[in-house]
Biopython code that builds the backbone (N, CA, C, O; Angstrom):
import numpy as np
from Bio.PDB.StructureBuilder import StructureBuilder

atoms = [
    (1, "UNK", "N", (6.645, -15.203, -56.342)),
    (1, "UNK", "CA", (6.144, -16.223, -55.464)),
    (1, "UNK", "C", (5.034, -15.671, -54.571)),
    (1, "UNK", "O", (4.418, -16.532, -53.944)),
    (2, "UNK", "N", (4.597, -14.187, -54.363)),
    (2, "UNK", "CA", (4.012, -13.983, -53.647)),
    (2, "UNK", "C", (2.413, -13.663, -54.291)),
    (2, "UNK", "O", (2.108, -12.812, -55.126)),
    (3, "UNK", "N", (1.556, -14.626, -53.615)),
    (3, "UNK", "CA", (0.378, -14.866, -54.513)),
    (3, "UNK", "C", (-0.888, -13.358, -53.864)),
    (3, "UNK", "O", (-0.685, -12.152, -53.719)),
    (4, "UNK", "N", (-2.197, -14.271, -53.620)),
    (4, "UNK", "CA", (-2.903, -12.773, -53.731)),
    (4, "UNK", "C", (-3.126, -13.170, -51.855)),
    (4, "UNK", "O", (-2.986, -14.236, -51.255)),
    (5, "UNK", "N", (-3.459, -12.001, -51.443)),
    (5, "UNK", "CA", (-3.748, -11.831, -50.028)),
    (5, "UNK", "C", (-5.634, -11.791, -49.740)),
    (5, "UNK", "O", (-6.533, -11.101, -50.220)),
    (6, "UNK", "N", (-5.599, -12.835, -48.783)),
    (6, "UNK", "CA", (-7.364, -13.139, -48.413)),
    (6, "UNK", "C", (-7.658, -12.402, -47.831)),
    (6, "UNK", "O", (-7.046, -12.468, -46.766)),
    (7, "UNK", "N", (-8.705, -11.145, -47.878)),
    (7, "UNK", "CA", (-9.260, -10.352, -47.093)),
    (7, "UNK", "C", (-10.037, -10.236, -46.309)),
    (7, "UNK", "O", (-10.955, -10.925, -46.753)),
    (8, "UNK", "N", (-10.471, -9.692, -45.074)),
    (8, "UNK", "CA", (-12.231, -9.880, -44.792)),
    (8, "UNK", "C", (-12.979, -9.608, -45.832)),
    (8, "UNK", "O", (-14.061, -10.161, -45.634)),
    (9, "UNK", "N", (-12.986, -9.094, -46.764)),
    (9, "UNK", "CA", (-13.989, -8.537, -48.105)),
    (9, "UNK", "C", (-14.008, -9.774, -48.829)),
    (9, "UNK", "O", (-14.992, -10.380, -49.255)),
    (10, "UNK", "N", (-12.674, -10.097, -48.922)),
    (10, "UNK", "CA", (-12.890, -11.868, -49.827)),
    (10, "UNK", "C", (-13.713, -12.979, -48.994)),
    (10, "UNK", "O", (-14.594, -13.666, -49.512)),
    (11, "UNK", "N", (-13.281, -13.084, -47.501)),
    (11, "UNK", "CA", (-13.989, -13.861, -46.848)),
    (11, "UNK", "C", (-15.560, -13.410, -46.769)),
    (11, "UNK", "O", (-16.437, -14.237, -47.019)),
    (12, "UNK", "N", (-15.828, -12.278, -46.468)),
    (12, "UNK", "CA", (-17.168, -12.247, -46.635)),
    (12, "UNK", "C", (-18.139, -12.219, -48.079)),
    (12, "UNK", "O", (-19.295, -12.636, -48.139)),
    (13, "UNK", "N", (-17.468, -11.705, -49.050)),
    (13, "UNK", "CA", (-18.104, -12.162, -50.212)),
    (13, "UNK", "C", (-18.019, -13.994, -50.658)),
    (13, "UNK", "O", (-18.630, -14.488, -51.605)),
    (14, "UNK", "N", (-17.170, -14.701, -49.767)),
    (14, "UNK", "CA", (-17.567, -16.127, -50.188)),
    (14, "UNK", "C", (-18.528, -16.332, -49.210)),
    (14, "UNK", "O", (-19.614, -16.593, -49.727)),
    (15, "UNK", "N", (-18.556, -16.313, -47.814)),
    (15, "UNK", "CA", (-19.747, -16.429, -47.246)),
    (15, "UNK", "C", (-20.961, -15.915, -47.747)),
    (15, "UNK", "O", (-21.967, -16.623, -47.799)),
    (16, "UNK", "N", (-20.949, -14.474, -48.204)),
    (16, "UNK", "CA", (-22.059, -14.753, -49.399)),
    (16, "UNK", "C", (-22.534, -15.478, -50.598)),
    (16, "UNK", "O", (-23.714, -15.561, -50.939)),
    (17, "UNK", "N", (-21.780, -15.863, -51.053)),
    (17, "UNK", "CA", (-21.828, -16.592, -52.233)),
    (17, "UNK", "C", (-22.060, -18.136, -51.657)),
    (17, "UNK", "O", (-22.940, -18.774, -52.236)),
    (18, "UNK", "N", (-21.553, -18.608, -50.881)),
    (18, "UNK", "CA", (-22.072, -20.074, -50.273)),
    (18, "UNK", "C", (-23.135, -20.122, -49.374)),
    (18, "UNK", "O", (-23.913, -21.063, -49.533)),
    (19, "UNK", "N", (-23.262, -19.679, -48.862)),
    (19, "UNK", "CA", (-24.006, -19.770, -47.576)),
    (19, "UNK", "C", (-25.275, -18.944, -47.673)),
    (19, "UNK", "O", (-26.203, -19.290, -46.943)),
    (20, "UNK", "N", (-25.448, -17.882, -48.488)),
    (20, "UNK", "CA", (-26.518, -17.192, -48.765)),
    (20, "UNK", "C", (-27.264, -16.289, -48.403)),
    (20, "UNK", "O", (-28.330, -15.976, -48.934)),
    (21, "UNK", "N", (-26.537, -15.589, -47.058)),
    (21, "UNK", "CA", (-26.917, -14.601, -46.253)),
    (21, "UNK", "C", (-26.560, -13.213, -47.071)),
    (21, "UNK", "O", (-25.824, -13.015, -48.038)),
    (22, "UNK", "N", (-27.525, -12.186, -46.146)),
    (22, "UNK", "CA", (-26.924, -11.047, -46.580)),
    (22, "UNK", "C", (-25.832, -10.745, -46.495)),
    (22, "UNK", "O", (-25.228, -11.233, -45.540)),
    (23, "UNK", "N", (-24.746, -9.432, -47.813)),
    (23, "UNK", "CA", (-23.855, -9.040, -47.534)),
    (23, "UNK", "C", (-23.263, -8.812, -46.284)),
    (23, "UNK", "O", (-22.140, -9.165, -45.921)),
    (24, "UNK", "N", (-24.535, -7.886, -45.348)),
    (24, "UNK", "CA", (-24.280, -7.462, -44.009)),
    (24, "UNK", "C", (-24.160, -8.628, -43.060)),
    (24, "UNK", "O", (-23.296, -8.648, -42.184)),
    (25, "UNK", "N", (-25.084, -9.654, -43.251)),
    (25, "UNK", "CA", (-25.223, -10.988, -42.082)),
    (25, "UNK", "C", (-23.554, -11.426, -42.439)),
    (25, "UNK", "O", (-22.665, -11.580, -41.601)),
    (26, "UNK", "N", (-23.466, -11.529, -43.510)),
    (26, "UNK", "CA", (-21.970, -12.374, -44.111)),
    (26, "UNK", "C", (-20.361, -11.546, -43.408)),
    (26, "UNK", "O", (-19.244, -11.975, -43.118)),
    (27, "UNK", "N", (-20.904, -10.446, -43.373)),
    (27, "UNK", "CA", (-19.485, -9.159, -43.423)),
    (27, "UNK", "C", (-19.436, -9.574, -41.558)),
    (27, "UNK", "O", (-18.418, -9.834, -40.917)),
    (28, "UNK", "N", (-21.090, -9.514, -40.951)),
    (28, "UNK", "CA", (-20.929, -9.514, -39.421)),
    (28, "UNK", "C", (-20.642, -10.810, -38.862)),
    (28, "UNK", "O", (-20.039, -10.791, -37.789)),
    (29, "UNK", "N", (-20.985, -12.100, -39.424)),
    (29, "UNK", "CA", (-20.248, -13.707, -39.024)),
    (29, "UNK", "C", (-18.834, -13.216, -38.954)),
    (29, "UNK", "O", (-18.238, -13.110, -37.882)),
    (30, "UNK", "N", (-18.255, -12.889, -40.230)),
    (30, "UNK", "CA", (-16.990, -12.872, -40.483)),
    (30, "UNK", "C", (-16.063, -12.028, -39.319)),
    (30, "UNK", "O", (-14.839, -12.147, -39.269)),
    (31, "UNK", "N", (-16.616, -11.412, -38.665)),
    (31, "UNK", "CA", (-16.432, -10.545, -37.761)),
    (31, "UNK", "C", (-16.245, -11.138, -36.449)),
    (31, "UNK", "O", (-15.204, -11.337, -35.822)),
    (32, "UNK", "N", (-17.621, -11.416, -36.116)),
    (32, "UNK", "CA", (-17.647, -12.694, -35.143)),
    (32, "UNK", "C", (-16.852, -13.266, -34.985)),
    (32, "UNK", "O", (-16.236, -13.168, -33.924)),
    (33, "UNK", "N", (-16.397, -14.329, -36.164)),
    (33, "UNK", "CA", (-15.523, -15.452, -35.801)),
    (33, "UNK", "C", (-14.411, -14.420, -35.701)),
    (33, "UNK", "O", (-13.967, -14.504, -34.556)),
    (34, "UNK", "N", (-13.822, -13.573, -36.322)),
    (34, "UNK", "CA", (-12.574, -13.438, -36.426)),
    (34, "UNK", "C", (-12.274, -12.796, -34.653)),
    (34, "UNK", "O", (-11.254, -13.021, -34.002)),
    (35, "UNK", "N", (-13.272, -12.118, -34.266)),
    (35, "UNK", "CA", (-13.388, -11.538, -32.905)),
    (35, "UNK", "C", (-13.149, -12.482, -31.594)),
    (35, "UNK", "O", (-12.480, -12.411, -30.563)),
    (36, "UNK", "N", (-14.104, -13.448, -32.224)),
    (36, "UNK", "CA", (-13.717, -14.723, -31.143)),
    (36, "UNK", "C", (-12.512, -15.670, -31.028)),
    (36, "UNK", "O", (-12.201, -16.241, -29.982)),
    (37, "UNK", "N", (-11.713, -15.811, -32.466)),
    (37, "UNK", "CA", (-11.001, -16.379, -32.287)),
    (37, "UNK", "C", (-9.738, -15.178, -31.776)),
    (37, "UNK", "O", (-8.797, -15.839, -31.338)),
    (38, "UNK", "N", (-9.483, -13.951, -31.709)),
    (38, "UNK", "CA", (-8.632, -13.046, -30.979)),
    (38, "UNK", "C", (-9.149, -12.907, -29.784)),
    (38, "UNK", "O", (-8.143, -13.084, -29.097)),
    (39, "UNK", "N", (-10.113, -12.691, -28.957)),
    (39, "UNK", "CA", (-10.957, -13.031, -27.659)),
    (39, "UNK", "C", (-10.132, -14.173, -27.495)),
    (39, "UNK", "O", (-9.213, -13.927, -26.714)),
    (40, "UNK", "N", (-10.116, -15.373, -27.954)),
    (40, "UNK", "CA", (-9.180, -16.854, -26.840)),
    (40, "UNK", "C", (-8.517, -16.566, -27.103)),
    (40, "UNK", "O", (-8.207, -15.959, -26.078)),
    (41, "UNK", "N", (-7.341, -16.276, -28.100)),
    (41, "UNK", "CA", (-6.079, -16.540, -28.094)),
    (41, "UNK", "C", (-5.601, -15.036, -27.156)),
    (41, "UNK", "O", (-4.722, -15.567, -26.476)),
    (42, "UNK", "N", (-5.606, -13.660, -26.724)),
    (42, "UNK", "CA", (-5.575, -12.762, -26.045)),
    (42, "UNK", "C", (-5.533, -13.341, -24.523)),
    (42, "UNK", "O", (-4.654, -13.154, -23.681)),
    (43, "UNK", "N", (-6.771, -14.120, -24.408)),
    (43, "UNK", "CA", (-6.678, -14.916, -22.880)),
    (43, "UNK", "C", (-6.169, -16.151, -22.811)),
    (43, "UNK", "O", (-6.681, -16.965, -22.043)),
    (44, "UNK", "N", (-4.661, -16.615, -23.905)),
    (44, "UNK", "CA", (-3.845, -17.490, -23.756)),
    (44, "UNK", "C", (-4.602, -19.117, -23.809)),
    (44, "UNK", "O", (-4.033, -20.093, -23.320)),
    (45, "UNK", "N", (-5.822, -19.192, -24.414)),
    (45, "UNK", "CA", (-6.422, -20.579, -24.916)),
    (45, "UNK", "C", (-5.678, -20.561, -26.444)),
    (45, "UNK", "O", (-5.071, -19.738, -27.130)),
    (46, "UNK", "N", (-6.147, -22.131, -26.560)),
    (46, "UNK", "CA", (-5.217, -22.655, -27.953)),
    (46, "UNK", "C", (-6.942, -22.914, -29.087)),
    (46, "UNK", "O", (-7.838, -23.725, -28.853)),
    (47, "UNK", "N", (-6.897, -22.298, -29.798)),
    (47, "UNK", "CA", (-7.984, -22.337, -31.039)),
    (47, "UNK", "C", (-7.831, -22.618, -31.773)),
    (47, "UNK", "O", (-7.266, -21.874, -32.575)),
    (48, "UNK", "N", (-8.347, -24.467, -32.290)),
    (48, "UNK", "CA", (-8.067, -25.601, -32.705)),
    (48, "UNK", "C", (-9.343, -25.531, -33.967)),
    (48, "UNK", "O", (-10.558, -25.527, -33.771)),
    (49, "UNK", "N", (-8.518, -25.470, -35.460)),
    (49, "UNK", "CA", (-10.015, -25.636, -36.261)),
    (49, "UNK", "C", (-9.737, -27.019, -37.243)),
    (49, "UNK", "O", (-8.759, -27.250, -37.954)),
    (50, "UNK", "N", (-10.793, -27.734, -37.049)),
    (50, "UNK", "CA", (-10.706, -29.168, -37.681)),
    (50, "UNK", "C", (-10.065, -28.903, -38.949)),
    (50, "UNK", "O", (-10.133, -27.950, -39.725)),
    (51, "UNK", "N", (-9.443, -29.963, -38.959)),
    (51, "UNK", "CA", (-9.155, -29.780, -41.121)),
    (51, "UNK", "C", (-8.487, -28.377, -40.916)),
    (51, "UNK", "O", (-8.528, -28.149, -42.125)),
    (52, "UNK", "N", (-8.062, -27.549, -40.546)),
    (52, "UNK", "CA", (-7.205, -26.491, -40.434)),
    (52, "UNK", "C", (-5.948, -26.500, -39.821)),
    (52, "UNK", "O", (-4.897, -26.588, -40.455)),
    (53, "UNK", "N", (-6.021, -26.419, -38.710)),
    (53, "UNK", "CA", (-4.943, -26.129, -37.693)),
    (53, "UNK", "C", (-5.084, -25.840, -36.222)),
    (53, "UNK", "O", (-6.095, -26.266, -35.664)),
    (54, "UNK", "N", (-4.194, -25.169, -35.528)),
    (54, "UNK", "CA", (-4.225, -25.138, -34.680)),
    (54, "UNK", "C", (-3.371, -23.822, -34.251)),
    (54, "UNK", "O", (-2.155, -24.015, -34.252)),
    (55, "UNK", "N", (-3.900, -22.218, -33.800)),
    (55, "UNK", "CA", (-3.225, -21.475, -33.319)),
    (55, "UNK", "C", (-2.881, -21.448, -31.451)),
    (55, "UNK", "O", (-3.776, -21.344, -30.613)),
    (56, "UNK", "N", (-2.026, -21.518, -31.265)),
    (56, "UNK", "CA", (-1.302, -21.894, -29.794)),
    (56, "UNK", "C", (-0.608, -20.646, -29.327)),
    (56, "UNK", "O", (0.360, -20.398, -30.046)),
    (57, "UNK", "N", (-0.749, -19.965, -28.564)),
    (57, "UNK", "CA", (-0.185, -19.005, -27.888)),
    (57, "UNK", "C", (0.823, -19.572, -26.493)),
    (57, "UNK", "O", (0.427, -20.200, -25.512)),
    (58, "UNK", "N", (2.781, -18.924, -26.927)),
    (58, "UNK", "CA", (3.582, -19.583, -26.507)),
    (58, "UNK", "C", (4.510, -18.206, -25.612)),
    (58, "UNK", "O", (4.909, -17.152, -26.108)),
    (59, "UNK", "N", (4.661, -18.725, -24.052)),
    (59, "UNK", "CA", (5.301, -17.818, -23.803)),
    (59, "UNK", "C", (6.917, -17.938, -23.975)),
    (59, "UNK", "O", (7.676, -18.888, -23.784)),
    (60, "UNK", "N", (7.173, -16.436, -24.466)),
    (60, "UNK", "CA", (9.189, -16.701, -24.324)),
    (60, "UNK", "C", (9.699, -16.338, -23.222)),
    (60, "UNK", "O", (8.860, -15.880, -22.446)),
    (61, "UNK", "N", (10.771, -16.361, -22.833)),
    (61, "UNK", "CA", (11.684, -16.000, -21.597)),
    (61, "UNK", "C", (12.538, -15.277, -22.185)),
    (61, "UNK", "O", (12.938, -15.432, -23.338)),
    (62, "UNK", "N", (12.946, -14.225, -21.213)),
    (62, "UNK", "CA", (13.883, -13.213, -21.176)),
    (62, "UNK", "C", (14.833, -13.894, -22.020)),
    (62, "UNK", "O", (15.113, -15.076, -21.819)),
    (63, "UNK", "N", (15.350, -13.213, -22.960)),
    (63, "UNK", "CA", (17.130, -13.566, -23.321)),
    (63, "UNK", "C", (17.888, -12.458, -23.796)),
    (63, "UNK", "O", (17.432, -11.346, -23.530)),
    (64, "UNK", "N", (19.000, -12.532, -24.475)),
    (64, "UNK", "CA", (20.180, -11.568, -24.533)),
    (64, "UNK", "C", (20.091, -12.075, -26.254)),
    (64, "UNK", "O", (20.153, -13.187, -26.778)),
    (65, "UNK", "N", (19.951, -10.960, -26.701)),
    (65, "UNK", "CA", (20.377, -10.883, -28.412)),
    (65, "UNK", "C", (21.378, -9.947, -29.056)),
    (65, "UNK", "O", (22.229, -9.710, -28.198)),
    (66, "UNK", "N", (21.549, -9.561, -29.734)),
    (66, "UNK", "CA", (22.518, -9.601, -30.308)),
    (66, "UNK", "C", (22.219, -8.681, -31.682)),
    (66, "UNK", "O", (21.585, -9.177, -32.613)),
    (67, "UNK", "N", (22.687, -7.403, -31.731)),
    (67, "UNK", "CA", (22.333, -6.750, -32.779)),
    (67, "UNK", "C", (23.346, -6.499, -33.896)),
    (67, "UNK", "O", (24.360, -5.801, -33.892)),
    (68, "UNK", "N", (22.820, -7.232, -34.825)),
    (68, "UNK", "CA", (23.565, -7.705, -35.809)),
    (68, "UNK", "C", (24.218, -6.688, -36.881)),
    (68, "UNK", "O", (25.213, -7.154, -37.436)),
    (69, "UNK", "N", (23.870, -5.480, -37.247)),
    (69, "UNK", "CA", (25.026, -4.850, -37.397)),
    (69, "UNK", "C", (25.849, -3.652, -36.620)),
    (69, "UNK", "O", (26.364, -2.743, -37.270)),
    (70, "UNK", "N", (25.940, -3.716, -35.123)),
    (70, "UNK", "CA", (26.281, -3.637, -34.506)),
    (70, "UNK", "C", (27.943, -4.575, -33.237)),
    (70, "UNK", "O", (29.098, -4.496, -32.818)),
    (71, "UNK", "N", (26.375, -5.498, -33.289)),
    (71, "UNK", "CA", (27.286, -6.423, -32.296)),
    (71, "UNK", "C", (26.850, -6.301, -30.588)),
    (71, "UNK", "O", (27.162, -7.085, -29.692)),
    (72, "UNK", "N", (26.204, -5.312, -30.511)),
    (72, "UNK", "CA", (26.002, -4.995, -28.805)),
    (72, "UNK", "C", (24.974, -5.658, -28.637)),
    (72, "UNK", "O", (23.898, -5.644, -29.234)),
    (73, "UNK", "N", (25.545, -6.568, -27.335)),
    (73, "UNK", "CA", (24.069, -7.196, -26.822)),
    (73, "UNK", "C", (22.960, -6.275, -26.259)),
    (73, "UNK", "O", (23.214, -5.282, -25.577)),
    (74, "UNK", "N", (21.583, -6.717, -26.628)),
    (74, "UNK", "CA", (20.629, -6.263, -26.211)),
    (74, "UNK", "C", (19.610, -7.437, -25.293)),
    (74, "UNK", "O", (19.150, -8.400, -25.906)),
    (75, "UNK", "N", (19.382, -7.298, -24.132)),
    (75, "UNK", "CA", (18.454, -7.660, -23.788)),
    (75, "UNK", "C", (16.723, -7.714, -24.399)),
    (75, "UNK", "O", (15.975, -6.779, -24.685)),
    (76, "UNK", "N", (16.529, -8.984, -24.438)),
    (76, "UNK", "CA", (15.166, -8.494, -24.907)),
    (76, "UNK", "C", (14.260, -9.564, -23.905)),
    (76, "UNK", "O", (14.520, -10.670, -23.430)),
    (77, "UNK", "N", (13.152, -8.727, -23.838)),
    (77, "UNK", "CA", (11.897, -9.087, -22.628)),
    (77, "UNK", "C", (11.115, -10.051, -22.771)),
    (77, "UNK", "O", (10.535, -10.175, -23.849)),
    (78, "UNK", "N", (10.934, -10.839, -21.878)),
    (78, "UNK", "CA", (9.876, -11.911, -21.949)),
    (78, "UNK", "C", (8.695, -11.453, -22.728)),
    (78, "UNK", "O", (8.295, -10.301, -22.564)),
    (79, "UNK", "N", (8.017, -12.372, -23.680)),
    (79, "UNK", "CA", (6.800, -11.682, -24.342)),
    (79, "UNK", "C", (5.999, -13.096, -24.766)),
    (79, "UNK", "O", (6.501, -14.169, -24.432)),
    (80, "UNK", "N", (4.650, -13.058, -25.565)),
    (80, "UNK", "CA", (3.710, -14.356, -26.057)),
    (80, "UNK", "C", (4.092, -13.924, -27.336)),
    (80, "UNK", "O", (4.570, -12.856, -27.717)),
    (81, "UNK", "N", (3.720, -15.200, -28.066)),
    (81, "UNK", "CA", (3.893, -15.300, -29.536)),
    (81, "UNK", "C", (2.985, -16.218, -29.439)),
    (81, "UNK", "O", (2.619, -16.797, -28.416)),
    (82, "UNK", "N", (2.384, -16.440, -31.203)),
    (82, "UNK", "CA", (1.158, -16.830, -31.483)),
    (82, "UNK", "C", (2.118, -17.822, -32.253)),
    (82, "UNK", "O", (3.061, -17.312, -32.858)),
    (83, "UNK", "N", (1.998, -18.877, -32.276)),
    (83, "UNK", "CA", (2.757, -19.350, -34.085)),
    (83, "UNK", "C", (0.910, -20.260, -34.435)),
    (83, "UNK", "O", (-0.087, -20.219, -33.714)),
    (84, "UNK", "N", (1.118, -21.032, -35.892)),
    (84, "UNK", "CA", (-0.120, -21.843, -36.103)),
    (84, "UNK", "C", (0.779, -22.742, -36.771)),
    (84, "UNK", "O", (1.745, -22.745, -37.534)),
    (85, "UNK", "N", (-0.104, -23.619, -36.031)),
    (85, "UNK", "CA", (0.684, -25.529, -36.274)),
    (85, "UNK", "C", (-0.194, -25.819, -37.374)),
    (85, "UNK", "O", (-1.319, -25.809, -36.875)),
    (86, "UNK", "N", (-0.303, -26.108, -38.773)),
    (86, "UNK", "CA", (-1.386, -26.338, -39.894)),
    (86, "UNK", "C", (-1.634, -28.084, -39.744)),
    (86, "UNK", "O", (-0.722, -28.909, -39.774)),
    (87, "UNK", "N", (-3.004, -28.375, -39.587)),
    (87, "UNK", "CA", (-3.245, -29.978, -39.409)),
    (87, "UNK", "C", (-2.664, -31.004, -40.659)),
    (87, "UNK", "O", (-2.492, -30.560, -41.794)),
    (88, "UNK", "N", (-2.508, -31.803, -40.459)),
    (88, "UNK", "CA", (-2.266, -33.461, -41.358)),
    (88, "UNK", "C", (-2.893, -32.821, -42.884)),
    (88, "UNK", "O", (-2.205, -32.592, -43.879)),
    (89, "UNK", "N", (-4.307, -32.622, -42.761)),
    (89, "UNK", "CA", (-5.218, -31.948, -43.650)),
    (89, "UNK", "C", (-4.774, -31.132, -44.327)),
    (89, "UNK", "O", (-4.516, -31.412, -45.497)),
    (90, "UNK", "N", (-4.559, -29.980, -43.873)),
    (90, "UNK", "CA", (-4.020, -28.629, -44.690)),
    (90, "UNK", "C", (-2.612, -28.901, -45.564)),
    (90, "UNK", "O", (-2.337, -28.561, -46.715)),
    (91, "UNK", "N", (-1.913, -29.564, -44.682)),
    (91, "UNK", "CA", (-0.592, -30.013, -45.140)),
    (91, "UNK", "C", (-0.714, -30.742, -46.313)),
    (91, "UNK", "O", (-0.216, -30.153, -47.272)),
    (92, "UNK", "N", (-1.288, -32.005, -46.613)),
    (92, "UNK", "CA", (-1.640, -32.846, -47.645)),
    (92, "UNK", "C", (-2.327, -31.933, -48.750)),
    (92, "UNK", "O", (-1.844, -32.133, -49.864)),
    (93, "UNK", "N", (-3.465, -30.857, -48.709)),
    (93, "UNK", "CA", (-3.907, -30.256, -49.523)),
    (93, "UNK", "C", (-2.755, -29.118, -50.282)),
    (93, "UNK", "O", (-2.577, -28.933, -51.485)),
    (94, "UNK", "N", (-2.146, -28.528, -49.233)),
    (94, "UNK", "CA", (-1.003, -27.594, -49.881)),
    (94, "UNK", "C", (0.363, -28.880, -50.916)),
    (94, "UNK", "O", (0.760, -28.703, -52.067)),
    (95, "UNK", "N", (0.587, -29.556, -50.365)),
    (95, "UNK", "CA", (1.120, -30.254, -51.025)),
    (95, "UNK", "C", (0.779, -31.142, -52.096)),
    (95, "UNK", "O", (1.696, -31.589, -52.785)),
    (96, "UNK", "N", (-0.522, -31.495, -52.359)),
    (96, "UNK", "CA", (-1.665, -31.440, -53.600)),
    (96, "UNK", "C", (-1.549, -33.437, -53.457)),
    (96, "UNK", "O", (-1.632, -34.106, -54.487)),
    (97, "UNK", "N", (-1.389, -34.004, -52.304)),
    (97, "UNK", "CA", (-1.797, -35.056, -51.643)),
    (97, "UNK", "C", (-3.228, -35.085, -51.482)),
    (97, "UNK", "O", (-4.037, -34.157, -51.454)),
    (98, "UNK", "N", (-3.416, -36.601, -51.361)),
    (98, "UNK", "CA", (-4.937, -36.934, -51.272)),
    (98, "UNK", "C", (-5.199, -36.266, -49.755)),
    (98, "UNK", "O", (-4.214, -36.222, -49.019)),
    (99, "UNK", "N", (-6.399, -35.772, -49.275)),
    (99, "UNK", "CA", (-6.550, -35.424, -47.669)),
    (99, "UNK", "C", (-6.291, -36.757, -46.579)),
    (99, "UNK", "O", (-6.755, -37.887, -46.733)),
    (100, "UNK", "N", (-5.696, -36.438, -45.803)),
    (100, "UNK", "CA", (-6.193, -37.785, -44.592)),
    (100, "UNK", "C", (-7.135, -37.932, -43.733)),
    (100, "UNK", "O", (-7.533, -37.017, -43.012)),
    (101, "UNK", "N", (-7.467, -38.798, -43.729)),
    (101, "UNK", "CA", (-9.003, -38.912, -43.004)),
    (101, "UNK", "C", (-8.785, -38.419, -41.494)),
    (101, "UNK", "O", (-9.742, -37.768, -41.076)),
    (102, "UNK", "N", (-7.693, -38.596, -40.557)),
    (102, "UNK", "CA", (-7.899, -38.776, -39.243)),
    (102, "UNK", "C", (-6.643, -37.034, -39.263)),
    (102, "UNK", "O", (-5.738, -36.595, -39.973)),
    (103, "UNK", "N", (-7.464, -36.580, -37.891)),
    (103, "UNK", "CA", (-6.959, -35.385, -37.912)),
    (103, "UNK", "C", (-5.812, -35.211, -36.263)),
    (103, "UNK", "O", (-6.429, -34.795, -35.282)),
    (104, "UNK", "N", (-4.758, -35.423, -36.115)),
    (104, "UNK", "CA", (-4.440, -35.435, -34.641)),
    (104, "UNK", "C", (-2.971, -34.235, -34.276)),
    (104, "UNK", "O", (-1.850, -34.511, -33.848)),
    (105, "UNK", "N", (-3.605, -32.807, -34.677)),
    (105, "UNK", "CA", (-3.389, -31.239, -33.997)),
    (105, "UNK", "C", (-4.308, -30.776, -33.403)),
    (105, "UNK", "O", (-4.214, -29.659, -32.894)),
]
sb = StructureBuilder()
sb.init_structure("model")
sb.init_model(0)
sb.init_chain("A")
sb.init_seg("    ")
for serial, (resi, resn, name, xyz) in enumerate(atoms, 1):
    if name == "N":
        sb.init_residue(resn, " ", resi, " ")
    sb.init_atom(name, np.array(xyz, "f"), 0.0, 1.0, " ", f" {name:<3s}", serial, name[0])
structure = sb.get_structure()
């Protein structure tokens, strides 16, 4: 079940191949965006891409867990987590549905 993994090398060789820039212009966009979108989400903004999704940075609260082959509770520390909510869009395409026109993540 586990298919192939998208790389920056894959992403930037399709930005070459579509878009038509140099290898180097293509390798440094790819960079860019990927820079900017860790730049907001680091300073706790939510980075919303049309027809994609939506990554949201969520804080947790302290709780008490539980180590499972053990048994002794462990405290564990408040921390952020990233999850990504995938839009109406993405969803319909992975599921091989027609796209929906209106996008609301």
């Amino acid at each position: 079940m586990a298919g192939k993994t998208v790389t920056r090398a894959d992403l930037t060789e399709a930005v070459y191949q579509r878009v038509g820039l140099s290898r180097t212009e293509s390798a440094a966009l790819v960079e860019t965006v990927l820079s900017e979108i860790c730049t907001c989400l680091a300073s706790g903004e939510t980075v919303k891409l049309s027809s994609f999704g939506s990554f949201v940075v969520r804080d947790k609260g302290k709780r008490v867990g539980r180590n499972p082959k053990t048994g002794v509770e462990v405290a564990i520390e408040p921390r952020r987590v990233m999850v990504f909510k995938p839009s109406n869009v993405l969803k319909a395409r992975i599921n091989g549905s027609p796209a929906e026109a209106e996008e609301d993540t």
